[in-house]
C-alpha distance (Angstrom), angle and dihedral (degrees) to the residues before:
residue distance angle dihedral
X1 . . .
X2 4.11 . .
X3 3.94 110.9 .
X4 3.55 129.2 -166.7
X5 3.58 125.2 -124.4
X6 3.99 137.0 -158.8
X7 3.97 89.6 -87.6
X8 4.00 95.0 80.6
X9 3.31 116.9 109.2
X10 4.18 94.7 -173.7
X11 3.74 101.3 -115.4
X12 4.26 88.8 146.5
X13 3.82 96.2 -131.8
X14 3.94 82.9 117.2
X15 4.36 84.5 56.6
X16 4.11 94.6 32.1
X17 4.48 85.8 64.1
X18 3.73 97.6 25.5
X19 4.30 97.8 114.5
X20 3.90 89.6 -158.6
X21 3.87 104.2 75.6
X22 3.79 106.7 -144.5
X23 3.52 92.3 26.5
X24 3.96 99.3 107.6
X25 3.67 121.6 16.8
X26 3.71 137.0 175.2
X27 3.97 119.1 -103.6
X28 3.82 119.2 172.0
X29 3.39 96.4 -23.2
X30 3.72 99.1 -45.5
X31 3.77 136.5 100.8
X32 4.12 110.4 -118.2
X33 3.76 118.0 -166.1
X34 3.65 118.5 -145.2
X35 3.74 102.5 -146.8
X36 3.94 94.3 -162.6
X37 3.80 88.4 61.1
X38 3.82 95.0 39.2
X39 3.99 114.4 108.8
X40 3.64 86.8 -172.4
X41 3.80 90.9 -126.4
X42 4.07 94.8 150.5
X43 3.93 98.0 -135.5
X44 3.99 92.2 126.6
X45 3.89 93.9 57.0
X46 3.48 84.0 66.1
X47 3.71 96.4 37.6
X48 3.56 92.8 62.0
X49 3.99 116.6 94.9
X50 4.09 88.3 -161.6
X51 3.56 102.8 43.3
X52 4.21 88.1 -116.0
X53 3.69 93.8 147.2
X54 3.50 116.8 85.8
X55 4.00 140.5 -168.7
X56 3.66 112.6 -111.3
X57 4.02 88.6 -115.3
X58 4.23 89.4 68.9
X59 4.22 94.3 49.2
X60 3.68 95.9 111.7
X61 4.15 84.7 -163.9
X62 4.03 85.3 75.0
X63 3.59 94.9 40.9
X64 4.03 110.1 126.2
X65 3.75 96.5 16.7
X66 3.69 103.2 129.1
X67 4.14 86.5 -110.1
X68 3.97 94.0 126.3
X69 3.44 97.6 -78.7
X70 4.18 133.4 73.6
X71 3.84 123.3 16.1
X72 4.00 91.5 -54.8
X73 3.84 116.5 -158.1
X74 3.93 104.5 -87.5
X75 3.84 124.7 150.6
X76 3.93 93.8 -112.3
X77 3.30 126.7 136.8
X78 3.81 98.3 -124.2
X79 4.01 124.5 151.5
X80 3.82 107.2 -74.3
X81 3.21 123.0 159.2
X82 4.19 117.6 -68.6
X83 4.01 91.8 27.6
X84 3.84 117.6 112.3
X85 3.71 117.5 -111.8
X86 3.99 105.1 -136.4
């Protein structure tokens, strides 16, 4: 799932290529992505001139989630902080 991040500037090339219609609007100046509608075809990475759309895998929000990428949140013992490294 693309994401947007604080870099857009709203021009709507992102909406103008986007196949899906619905599937990226503009609100206050900023593209939104409705990931229901998305078909994850890529088009408005390249669409952007300032690189503001983003693969899922860079959104620091999901970061550590347990969705194949970061730490996750898991029940295993791992080395957090406090535990004793043997």
């Amino acid at each position: 799932m693309p994401w947007v991040n604080s870099k857009c500037v709203g021009c709507g090339n992102c909406v103008k290529v986007c196949p899906v219609e619905g599937a990226i609007r503009i609100e206050n100046g900023k593209a939104v992505i409705d990931n229901y509608k998305c078909i994850r075809c890529g088009k408005c990475f390249d669409a952007c001139p300032v690189g503001a759309i983003r693969p899922n895998y860079e959104n620091p929000a999901l970061r550590g989630m347990g969705r194949g990428f970061g730490r996750g949140l898991g029940r295993g013992f791992g080395r957090g902080s406090g535990k004793r490294i043997r």
